[in-house]
KELUM-871868 format. One line per 2 residues: number of its first residue (from 0); their letters; for each residue z, x negated, y negated of C-alpha. Coordinates in Angstrom, 2 decimals, always signed. Layout:
REM residues N
NUM) a) Z X Y ~ ...
This chain:
REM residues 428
0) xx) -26.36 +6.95 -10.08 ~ -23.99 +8.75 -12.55
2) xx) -20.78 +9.69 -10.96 ~ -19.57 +13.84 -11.71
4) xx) -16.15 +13.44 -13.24 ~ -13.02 +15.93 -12.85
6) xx) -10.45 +14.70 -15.43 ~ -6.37 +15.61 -15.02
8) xx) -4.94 +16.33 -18.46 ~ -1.38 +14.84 -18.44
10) xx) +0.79 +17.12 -19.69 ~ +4.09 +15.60 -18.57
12) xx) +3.57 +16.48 -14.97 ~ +4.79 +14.31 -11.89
14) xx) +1.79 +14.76 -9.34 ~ -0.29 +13.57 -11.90
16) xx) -2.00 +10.69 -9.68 ~ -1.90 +12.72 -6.08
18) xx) -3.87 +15.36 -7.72 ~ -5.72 +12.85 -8.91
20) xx) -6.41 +11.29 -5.10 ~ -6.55 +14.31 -3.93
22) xx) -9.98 +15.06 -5.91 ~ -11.38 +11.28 -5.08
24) xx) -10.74 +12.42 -1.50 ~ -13.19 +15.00 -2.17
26) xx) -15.75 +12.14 -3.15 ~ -15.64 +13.31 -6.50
28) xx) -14.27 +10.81 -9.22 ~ -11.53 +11.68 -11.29
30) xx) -9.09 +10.25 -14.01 ~ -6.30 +10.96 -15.57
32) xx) -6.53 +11.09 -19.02 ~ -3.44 +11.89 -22.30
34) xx) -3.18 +15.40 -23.23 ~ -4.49 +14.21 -27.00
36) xx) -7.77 +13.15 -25.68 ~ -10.51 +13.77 -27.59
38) xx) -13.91 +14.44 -25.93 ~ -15.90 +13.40 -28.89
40) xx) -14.26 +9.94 -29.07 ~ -14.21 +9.47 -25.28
42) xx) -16.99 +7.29 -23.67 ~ -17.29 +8.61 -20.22
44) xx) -17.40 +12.76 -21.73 ~ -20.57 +12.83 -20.64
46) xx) -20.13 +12.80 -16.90 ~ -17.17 +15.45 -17.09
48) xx) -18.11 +18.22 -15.09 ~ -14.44 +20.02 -15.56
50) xx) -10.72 +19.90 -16.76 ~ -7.67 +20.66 -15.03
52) xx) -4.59 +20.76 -16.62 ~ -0.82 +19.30 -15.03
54) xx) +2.45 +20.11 -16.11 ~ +5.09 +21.90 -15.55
56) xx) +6.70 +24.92 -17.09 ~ +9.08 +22.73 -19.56
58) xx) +6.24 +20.54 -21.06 ~ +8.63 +18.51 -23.96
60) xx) +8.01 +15.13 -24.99 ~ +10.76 +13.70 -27.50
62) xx) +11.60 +16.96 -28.37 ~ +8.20 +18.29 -29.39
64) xx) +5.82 +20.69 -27.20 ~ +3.04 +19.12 -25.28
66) xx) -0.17 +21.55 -25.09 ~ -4.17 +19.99 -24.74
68) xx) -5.96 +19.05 -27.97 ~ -7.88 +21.53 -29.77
70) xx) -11.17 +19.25 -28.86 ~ -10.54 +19.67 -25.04
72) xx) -9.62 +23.71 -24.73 ~ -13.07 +24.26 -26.85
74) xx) -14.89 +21.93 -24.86 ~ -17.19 +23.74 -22.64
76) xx) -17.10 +22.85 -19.15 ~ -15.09 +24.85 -16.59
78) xx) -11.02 +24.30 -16.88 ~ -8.04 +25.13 -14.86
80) xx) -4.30 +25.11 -15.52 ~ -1.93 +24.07 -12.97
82) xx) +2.01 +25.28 -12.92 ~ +1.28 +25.48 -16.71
84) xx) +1.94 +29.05 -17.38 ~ +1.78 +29.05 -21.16
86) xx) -1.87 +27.90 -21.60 ~ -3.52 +31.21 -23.24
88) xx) -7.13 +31.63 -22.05 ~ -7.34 +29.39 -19.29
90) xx) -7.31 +30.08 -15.82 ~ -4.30 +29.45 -14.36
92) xx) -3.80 +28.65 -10.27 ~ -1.12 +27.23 -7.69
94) xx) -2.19 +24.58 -6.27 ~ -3.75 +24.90 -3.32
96) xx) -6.63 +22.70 -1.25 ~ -9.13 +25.29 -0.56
98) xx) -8.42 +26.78 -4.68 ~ -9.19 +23.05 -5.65
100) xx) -12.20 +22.12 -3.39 ~ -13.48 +25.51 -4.79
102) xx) -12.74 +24.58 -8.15 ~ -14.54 +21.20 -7.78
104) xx) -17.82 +21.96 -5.86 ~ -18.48 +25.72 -6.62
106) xx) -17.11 +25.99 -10.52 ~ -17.72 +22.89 -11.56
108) xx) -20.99 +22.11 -9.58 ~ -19.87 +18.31 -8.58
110) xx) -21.80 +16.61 -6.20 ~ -19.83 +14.63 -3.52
112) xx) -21.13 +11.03 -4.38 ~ -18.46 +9.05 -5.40
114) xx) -18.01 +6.38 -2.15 ~ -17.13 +3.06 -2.36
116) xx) -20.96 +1.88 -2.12 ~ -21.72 +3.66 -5.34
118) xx) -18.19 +2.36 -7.11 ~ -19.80 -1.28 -6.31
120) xx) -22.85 -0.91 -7.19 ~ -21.89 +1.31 -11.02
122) xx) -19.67 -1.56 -11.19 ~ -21.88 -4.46 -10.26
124) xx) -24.36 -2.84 -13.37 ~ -21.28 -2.28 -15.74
126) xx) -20.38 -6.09 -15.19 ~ -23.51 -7.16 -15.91
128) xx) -24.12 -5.03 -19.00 ~ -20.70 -6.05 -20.52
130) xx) -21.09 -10.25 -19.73 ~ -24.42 -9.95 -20.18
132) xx) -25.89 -14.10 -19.77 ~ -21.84 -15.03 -20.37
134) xx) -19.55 -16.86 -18.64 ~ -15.86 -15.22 -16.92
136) xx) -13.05 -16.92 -16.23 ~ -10.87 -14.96 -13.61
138) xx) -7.47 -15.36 -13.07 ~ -7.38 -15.60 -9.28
140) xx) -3.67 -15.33 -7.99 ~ -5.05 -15.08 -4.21
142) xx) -3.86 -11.59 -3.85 ~ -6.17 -9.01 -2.84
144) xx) -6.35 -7.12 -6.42 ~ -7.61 -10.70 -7.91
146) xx) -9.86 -11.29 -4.33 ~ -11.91 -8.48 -4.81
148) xx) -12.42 -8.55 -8.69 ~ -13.81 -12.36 -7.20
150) xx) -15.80 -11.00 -4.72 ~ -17.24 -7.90 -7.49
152) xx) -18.20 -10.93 -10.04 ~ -19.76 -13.04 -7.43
154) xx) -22.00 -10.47 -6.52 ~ -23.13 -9.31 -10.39
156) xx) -23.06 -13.19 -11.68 ~ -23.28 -15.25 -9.12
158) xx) -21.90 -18.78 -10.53 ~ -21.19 -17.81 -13.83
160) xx) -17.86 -17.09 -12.30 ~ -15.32 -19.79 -12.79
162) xx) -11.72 -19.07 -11.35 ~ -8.41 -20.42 -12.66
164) xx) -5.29 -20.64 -10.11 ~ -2.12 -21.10 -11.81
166) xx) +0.96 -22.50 -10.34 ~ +3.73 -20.75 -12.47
168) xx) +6.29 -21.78 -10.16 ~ +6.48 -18.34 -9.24
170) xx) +4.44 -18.20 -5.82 ~ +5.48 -17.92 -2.30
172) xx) +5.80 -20.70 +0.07 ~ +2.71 -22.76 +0.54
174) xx) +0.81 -19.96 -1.38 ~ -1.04 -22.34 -3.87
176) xx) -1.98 -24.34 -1.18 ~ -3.40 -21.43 +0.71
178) xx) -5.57 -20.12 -2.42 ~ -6.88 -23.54 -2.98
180) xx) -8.38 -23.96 +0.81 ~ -9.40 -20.45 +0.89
182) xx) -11.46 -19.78 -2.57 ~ -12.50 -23.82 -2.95
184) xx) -12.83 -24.78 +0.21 ~ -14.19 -21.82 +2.27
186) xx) -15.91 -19.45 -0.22 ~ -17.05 -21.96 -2.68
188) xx) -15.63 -20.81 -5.80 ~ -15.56 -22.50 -8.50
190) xx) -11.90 -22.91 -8.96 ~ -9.59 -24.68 -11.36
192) xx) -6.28 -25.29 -9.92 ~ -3.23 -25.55 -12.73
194) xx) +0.08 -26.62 -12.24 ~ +2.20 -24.75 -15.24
196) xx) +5.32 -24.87 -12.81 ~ +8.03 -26.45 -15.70
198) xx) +5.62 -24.69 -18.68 ~ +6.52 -21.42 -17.08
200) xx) +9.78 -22.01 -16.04 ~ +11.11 -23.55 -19.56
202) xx) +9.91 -20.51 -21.13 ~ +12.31 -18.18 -18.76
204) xx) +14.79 -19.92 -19.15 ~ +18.08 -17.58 -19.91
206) xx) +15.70 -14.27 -19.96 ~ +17.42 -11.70 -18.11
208) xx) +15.85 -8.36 -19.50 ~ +13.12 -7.60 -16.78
210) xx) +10.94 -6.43 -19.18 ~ +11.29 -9.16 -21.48
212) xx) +10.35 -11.82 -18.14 ~ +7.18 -9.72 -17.46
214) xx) +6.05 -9.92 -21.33 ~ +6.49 -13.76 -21.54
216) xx) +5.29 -14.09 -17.91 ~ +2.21 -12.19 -19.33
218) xx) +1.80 -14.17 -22.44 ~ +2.11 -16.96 -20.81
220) xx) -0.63 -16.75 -18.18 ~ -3.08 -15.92 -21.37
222) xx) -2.02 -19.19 -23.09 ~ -2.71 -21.15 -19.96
224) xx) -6.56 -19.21 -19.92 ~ -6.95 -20.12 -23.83
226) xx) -6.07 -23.85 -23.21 ~ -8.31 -24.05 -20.30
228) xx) -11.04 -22.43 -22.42 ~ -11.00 -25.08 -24.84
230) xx) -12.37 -27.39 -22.17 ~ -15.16 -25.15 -21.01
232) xx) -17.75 -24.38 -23.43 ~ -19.15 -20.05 -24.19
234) xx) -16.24 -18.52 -22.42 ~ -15.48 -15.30 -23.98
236) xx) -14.29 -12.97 -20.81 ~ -11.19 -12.68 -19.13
238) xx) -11.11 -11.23 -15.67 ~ -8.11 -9.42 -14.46
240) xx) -6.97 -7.41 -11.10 ~ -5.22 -5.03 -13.10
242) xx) -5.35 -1.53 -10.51 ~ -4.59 +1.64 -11.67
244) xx) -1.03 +2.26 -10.91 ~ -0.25 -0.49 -12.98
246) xx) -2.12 +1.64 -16.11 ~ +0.07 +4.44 -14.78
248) xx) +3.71 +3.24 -14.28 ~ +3.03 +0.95 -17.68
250) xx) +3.43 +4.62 -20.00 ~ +0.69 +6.94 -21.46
252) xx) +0.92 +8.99 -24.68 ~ +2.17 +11.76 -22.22
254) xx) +4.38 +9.97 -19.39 ~ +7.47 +7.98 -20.24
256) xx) +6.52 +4.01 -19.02 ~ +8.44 +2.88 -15.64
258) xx) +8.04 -0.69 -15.95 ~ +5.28 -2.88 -18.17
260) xx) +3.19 -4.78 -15.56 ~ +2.15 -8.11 -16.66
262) xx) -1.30 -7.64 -16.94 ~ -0.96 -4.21 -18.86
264) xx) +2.41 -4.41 -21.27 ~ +2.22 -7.94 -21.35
266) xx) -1.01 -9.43 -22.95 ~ -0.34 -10.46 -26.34
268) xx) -1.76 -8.74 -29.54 ~ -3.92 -11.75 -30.67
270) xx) -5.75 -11.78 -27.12 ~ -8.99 -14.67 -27.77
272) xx) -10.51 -13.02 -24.83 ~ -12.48 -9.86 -24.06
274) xx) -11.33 -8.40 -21.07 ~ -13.29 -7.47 -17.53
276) xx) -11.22 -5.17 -15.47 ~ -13.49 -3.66 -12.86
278) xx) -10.98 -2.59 -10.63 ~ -8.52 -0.50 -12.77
280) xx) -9.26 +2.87 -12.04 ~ -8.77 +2.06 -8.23
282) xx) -5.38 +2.98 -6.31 ~ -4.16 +0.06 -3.75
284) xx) -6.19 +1.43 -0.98 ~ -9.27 +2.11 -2.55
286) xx) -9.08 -1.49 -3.91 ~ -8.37 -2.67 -0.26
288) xx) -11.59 +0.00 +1.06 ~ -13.37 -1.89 -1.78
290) xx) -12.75 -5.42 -0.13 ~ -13.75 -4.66 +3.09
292) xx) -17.21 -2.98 +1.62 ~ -17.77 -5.98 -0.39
294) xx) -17.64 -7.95 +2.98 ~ -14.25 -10.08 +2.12
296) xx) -12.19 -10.88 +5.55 ~ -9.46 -8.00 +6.85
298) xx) -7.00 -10.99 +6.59 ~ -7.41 -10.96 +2.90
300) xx) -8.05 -7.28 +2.21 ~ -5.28 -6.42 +3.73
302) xx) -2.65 -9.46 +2.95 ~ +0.60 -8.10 +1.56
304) xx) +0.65 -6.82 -2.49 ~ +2.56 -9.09 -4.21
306) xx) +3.46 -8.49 -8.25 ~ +1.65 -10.84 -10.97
308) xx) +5.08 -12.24 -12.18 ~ +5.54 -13.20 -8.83
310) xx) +8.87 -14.37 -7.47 ~ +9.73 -13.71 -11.20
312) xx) +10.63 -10.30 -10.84 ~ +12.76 -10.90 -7.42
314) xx) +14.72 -13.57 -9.01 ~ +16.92 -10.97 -10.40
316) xx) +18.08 -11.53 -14.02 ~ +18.02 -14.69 -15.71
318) xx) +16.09 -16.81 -13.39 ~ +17.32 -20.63 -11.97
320) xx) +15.38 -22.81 -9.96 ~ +18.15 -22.39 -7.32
322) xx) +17.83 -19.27 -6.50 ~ +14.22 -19.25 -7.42
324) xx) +14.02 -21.56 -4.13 ~ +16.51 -19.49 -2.44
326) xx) +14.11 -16.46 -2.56 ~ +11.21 -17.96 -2.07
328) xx) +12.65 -19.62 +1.56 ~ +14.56 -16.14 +2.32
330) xx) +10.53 -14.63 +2.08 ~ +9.00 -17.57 +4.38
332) xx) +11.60 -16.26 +6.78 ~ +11.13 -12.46 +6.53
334) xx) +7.33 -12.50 +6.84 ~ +7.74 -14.91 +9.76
336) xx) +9.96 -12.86 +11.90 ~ +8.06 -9.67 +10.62
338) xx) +5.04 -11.69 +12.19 ~ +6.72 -12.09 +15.87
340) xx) +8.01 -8.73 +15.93 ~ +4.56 -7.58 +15.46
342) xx) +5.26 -5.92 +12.43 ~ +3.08 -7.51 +9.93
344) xx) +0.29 -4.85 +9.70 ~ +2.88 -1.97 +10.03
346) xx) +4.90 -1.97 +7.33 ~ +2.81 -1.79 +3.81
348) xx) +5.04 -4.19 +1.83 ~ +8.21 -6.29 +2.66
350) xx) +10.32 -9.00 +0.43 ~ +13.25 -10.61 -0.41
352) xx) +14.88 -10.18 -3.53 ~ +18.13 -12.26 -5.04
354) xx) +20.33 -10.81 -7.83 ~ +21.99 -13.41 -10.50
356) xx) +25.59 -12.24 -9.18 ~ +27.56 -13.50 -6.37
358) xx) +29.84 -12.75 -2.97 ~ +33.19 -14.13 -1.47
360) xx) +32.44 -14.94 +2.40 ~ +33.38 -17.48 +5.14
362) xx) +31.49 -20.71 +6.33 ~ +32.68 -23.35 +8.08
364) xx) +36.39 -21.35 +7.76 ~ +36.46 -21.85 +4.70
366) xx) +35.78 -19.68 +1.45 ~ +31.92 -19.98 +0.03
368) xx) +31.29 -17.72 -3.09 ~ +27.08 -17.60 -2.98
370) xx) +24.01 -15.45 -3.49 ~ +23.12 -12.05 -1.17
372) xx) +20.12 -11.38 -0.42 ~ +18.54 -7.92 -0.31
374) xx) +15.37 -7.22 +1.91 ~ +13.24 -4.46 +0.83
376) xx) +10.49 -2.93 +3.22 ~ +8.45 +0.23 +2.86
378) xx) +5.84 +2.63 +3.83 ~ +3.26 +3.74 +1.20
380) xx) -0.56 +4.44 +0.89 ~ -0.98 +4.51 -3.24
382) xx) +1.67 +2.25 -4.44 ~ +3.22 +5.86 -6.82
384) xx) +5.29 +6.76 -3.99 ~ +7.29 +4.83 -0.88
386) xx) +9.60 +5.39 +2.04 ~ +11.55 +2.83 +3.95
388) xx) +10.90 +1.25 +6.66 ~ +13.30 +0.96 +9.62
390) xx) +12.57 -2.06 +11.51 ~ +14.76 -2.44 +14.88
392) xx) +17.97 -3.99 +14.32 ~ +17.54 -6.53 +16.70
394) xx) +14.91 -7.76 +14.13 ~ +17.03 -7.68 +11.40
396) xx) +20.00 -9.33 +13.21 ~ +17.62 -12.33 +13.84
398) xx) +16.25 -12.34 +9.63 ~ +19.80 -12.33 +8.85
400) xx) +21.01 -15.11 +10.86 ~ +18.76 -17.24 +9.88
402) xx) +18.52 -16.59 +5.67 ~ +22.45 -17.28 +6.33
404) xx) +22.11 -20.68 +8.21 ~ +19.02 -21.99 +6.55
406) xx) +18.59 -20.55 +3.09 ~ +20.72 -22.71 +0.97
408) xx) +23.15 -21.07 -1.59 ~ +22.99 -17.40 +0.35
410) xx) +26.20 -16.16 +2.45 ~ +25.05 -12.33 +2.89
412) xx) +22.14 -10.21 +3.47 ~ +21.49 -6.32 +2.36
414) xx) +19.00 -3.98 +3.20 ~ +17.62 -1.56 +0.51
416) xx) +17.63 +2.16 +1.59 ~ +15.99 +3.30 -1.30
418) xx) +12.58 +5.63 -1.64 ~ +10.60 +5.36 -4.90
420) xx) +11.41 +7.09 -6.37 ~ +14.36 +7.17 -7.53
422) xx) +13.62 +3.12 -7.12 ~ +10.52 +1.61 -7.67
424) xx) +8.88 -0.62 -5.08 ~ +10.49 -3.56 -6.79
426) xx) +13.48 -4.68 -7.99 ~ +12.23 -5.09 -11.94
């Protein structure tokens, strides 16, 4: 059944993606879409049912005025201006929950169908229209965004499915291990395991520049798929959990980019692969909903977010195997005593991160000049926005005493204050 569609124009705005939600929450789908959009050359124009505008009153870009193509304020389906007071002829409105349900439903008509049954099974169809009698190799990471992309291709192709694990050295503890007895072992999956640990780490060697890390880190993982596809005959799709805040944070035409995400600002130009992305107009917890519809355990729907790059982008700066390991034993030990504490399905996301400087302390009376360690834990529902979490001190007495005692190479541990924004979730 064809899903009504409200799309928000970016026009520089900041609420771009809770306005957004805030229409999906209405079981109406929308997207957000560059304020240069032209209807004629966009595929999904048909199933627009109406057009609201977000900006703000100051609506530069590099110095130049941002303002709707001429394509959308002719096209005819109803439209509505938020804080954008300079938009002649259209309907301008604070925004307000009973203006926009009005808006939706009685202007624009839309029926309230969009539910995550429907997503699946428009999906499901889509999948099999674009692979058609083809093979997909998926790159499964274990996380949920991958899971469920797994879970979505099972269900349109069945064993046509083949999933590649890579080991870029950048995983948690035991975490390859893990994948391998849960997708091989459990679900059946056809599933390649690759160990690209020194392949991955060669190539970061001496990168500092975050962006730079994710780039290669991206690259990388696409050169790993091509090899592999030389050994498996009529592969010509690439699966990816790529989710929708990654589209968002990694720029538009409109909005400044926050951070290139792997999967996004990271493939590489001469990409041998067509790609399958089923899942990238879904926020984190409509990807989780997702999961649970397509039947996939609550312990994997709801298992903690980690990034693509992996312990990549917590290894601050250059990485080194050293602290690599430092991080990735600093982790073991959060999530563990997170775990006792009973903490695990209260807080949304929770790390350790290691920066590439380091601190004078004492140990064993004597000077030590090693790593700190910075734990990170937050509240958030989309991913776009966070708050911290304030476990009880007791709790974090306990983390810290034992990073410093059995994490090798660490002398101090910190604990990041800091709502996204201004920071983002993580550390690069």
């Amino acid at each position: 059944m064809q899903q009504d569609m409200i799309l928000v124009i970016d026009l520089g705005g900041t609420t771009n993606s809770t306005l957004a939600r805030q229409i999906r929450g209405l079981n109406v789908y929308s997207e957000i879409q560059p304020h240069d959009l032209e209807p004629a050359a966009y595929p999904a124009w048909p199933r627009v049912k109406g057009i609201i505008y977000n900006g703000g009153a100051n609506r530069i870009v590099d110095g130049k005025p941002v303002m709707p193509s001429a394509g959308l304020r002719a096209a005819s389906v109803p439209q509505l201006a938020l804080a954008c007071p300079d938009l002649d002829g259209i309907h301008q409105a604070a925004w307000d929950a009973d203006k926009l349900k009005n808006f939706v439903y009685k202007t624009c008509q839309c029926q309230p169908r969009w539910t995550m049954d429907a997503f699946i099974e428009e999906q499901v169809a889509l999948l099999r229209e674009q692979i058609g009698d083809q093979r997909v190799l998926l790159a499964l990471s274990g996380g949920v965004d991958s899971s469920v992309v797994a879970a979505l291709l099972i269900k349109a192709i069945g064993s046509r499915l083949t999933c590649i694990h890579v080991n870029h050295g950048l995983l948690r503890k035991d975490e390859p291990e893990q994948v391998v007895q849960v997708f091989r072992e459990q679900m059946g999956a056809t599933l390649i395991y690759i160990d690209a640990v020194d392949r991955f780490l060669d190539k970061l060697a001496g990168i500092s520049d975050p962006e730079q890390k994710r780039k290669i880190i991206g690259a990388e993982f696409i050169r790993v798929f091509e090899d592999e596809a030389t050994k498996l005959a009529g592969i010509r799709f690439l699966a990816q959990g790529t989710i929708y805040p990654d589209i968002v944070e990694s720029g538009t035409k409109t909005a400044r980019a926050i951070k290139a995400h792997h999967n996004v600002g990271g493939l590489p130009e001469d990409l041998a692969f067509e790609l399958v992305e089923p899942i990238k107009y879904l926020y984190k917890d409509e990807v989780r909903a997702c999961g649970l519809a397509l039947g996939l355990p609550a312990s994997m729907v709801n298992r903690q977010p980690f990034p693509g790059p992996g312990l990549g982008v917590r290894c601050l700066g250059a990485i080194t195997r050293e602290r690599l390991e430092a991080v990735r034993e600093s982790d073991a030990i959060l999530r563990e005593e997170f775990d006792k504490a009973g903490l695990t399905d209260q807080i949304w996301q929770y790390f350790t991160a290691i920066p590439d400087f380091k601190s004078v302390g004492v140990r064993d009376h004597a000077r030590s000049f090693e790593y700190p360690v910075i734990i990170r834990a937050v509240h958030t529902v989309d991913a776009m926005t966070a708050t911290i979490a304030h476990p009880d001190w007791a709790v974090l007495d306990r983390i810290t005493n034992r990073i410093i005692q059995e994490v090798k190479g660490v002398n101090r541990v910190c604990y990041d204050l800091t709502p996204k924004p201004t920071g983002t979730i993580e550390w690069e």
